[in-house]
C-alpha positions, 0 to 999 in steps of 0.5 A: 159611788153610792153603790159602792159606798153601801156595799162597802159599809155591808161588807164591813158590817158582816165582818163585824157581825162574824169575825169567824169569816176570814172571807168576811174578814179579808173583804172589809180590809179592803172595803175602804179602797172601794170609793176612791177607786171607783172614783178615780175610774169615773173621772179617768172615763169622762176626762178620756172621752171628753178630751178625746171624742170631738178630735176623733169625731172631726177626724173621721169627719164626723163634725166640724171644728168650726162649723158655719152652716145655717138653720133657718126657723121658717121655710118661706119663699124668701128664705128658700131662695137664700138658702139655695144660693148659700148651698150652691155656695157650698155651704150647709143650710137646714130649713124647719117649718110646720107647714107641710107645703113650704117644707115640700117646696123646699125639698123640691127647691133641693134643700133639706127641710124637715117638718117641725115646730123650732121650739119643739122637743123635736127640733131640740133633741132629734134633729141633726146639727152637725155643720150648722152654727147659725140659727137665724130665725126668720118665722112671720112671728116675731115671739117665736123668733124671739123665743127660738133665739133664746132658746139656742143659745146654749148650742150654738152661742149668744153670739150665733142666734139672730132673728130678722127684725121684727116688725115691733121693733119701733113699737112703745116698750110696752107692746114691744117684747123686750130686746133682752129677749131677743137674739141679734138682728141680722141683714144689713139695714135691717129688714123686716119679714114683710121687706124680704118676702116683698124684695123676693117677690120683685124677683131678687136673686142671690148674688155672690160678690168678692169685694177687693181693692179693685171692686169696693163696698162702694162700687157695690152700693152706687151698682145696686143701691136700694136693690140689694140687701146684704145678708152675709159675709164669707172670709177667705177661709169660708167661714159663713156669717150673718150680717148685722143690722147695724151698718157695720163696715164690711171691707178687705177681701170678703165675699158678700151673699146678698139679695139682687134686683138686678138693674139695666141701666147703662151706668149699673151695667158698666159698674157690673162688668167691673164687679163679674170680672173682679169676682171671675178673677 
């Protein structure tokens, strides 16, 4: 519009400098109708493609309407192992790190990971985020966690940023960062970095578990008790969500994804018949 509002004042300008010109004359007669019209082709092309390109998109099934997946900062022994059971699950889940090792475990795992710091340009403005709409930040360091929660906000939405509890969380509020700048707090009960890599290295697994009117939270927890940590839910439809912190009440037909330690006692081995039926069913 600037450019043609010059152009039209120029042409204008000739006109009035050589009245002689017919062509001069005739161009500055509609010099006026340049600005709007270009206006109006501006907004017609950014109001069609804006309505039009993420239909078209999801219809060549090039991005999810609703997408659910998960971007793990970090690429820990205790985050592969979660990852790889949402995966076998079905779901997409894309692993940063910026230790060559822990990537290259990942990829070995099965599980797309890419080198990269979660706070770089990189990660911003290369990386593909298509079918992820989680980030759930779980770095040993609580201030990247922090940071990186902030910072995907605006993809992914206040309400889809986590980070695990971070280890200050308890601390005085002036060596603890302030929890405005945090994201939400995710896995029921609240563990922290060194609580998960610990339950891993006891050798908690993933474990998938449908929860009906047959097999209830309860069964669940008197089956498991202190060896299991809930991390997410899935609804009927497979829509994938972190687990607050909080202890929220999780009920109805909903599949839990949780870390298992798994029990062989007689009285936990007769609740799990109970629990792999219901879920086999």
């Amino acid at each position: 519009p600037a450019v043609t509002s010059v152009f039209a004042l120029q042409i204008t300008g000739a006109a009035k400098i050589n009245p002689e010109n017919e062509t001069y004359v005739a161009l500055a007669g509609e010099a006026g109708e340049l600005v709007p019209l270009v206006f109006i082709v501006i907004l017609g092309t950014v109001t069609f493609y804006g309505l039009l390109a993420a239909p078209l998109a999801r219809r060549l099934g090039l991005s999810d309407a609703n997408p659910t997946g998960v971007l793990f900062a970090g690429a820990e022994p205790w985050i592969r192992v979660v990852a790889k059971g949402l995966v076998e699950k079905g779901h997409h889940c894309l692993l940063l790190d910026t230790r060559f090792e822990k990537v290259s475990a990942a990829r070995l795992d099965g599980l797309q990971a890419v080198r990269a710091n979660i706070l770089s340009e990189y990660a911003e403005e290369e990386i593909d985020f298509a079918g992820l709409g989680h980030l759930v930040a779980a770095t040993p360091n609580n201030e990247v966690n922090s940071l990186a929660a902030r910072e995907f906000q605006h993809r992914f939405g206040k309400a889809n940023v986590w980070q695990i509890t971070p280890s200050d969380v308890d601390f005085h509020h002036q060596k603890a960062v302030a929890n405005h700048m945090r994201g939400r707090f995710c896995f029921l009960g609240g563990p922290r970095f060194s609580d998960l890599s610990s339950f891993v290295g006891k050798g908690a697994e993933m474990k998938s578990t449908l929860l009906t009117d047959v097999f209830t939270m309860e069964d669940f927890k008197t089956a498991h008790g202190d060896n299991a940590i809930i991390l997410f839910t899935e609804t009927e439809d497979g829509k994938l969500n972190p687990v607050l912190s909080e202890d929220e009440k999780i009920e109805g037909s909903i599949t839990i994804h949780s870390l298992v330690i798994e029990q062989d006692d007689p009285e936990t081995k007769a609740l799990k018949k109970k629990e792999v039926s219901e879920g086999k069913s």
